[in-house]
N, C-alpha and C positions, 0 to 999 in steps of 0.2 A: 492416578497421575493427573494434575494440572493442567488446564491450558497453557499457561507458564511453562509449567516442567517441559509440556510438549516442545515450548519454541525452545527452548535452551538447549534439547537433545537436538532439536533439527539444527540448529547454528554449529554445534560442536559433532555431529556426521556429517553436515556438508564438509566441513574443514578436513575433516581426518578422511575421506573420500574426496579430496578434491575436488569438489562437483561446483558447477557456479550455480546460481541463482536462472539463467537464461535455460543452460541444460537442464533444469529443473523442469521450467516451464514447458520446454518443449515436449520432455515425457508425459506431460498430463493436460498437450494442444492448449494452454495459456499463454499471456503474454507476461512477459519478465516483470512486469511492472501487478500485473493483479498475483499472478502467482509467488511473489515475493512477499505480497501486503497479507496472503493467504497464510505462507507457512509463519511468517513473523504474529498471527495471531487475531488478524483483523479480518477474514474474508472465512467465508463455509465451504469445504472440499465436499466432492458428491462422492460416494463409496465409491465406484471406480479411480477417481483422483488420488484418493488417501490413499488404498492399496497400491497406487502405482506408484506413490512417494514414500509409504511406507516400506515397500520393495526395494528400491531404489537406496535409502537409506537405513535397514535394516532396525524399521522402529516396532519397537512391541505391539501387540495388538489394541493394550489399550490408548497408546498413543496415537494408532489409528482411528478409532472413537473418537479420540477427540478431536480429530481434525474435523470431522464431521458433523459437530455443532455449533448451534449458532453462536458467537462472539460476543464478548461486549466489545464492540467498536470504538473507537477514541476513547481506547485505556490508558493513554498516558497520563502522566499526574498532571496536574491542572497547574500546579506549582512553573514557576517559568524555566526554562530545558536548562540543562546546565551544559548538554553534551555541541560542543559546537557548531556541528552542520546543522544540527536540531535546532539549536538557538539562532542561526540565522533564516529559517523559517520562520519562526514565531515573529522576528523581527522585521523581515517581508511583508507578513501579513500587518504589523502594527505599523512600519511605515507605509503602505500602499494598501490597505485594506480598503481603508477610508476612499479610493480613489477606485480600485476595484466594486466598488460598491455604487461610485456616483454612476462609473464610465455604464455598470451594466444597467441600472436604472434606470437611465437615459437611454439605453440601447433599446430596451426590450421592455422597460415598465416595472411594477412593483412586484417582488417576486426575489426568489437567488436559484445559485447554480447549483443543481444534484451533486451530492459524491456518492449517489447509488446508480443511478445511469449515467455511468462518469466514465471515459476515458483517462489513458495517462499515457505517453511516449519519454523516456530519456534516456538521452543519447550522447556523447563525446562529440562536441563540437572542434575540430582543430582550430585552430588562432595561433598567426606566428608570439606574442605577447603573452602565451601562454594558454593551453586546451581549457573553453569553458564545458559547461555544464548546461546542456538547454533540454528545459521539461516543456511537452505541453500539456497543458490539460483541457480536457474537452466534457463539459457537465449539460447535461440537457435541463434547459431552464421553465421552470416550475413556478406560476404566477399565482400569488394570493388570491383566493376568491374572496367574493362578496358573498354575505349569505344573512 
């Protein structure tokens, strides 16, 4: 079985068990946000986690294995997203990257922000004009050496 295969079984027994993503997280003491990036394919489960997910969703054993290796990380295609919410990431970062990049430069110096000591919170904002969407991200920052 795939790492692939593995996420596609996970996506269609959450569904068919109704389980959210948070209740996920909470059986195996993660946050909604690491434990989501985990079963979708990008993070490593400790043998405890995977048996308790795999439990939980009644996944073979060797689906369990595979939760348990390391990932290739940023596997999406490199091609620009086609899927909408995706594509307005990608367009985030191509219109404010450039600005993300001065404001932190300027903050802290030469260097960027981890997405391996990284946070991440998102939540349901109310707003009468309509419920946003507010993430934050928290990356501990990593300065180029000289050497």
């Amino acid at each position: 079985m795939t790492r692939n295969e593995v996420t596609e079984l996970i996506i269609l027994k959450k569904m068919v068990k109704q389980l959210s993503w948070p209740q996920l997280a909470e059986a195996i003491g993660m946050s909604k946000e690491w434990t989501t990036a985990a079963l979708l394919g990008q993070m490593t489960l400790t043998a405890d986690q995977a048996t308790t997910i795999g439990a939980l969703l009644d996944l073979p054993a060797d689906a369990i294995s595979q939760l348990q290796v390391v990932p290739y990380k940023g596997s999406l295609s490199t091609t620009v997203p086609t899927d909408p919410l995706i594509y307005r990431f990608y367009e985030l970062v191509n219109v404010y990257g450039t600005t993300f990049k001065a404001l932190i430069h300027e903050e802290f110096g030469d260097g960027i922000m981890s997405a391996i000591d990284f946070n991440m919170d998102l939540k349901r904002e109310s707003d009468p004009n309509g419920d946003r969407v507010n993430i934050v991200m928290s990356g501990k920052f990593l300065p180029y050496k000289s050497y």
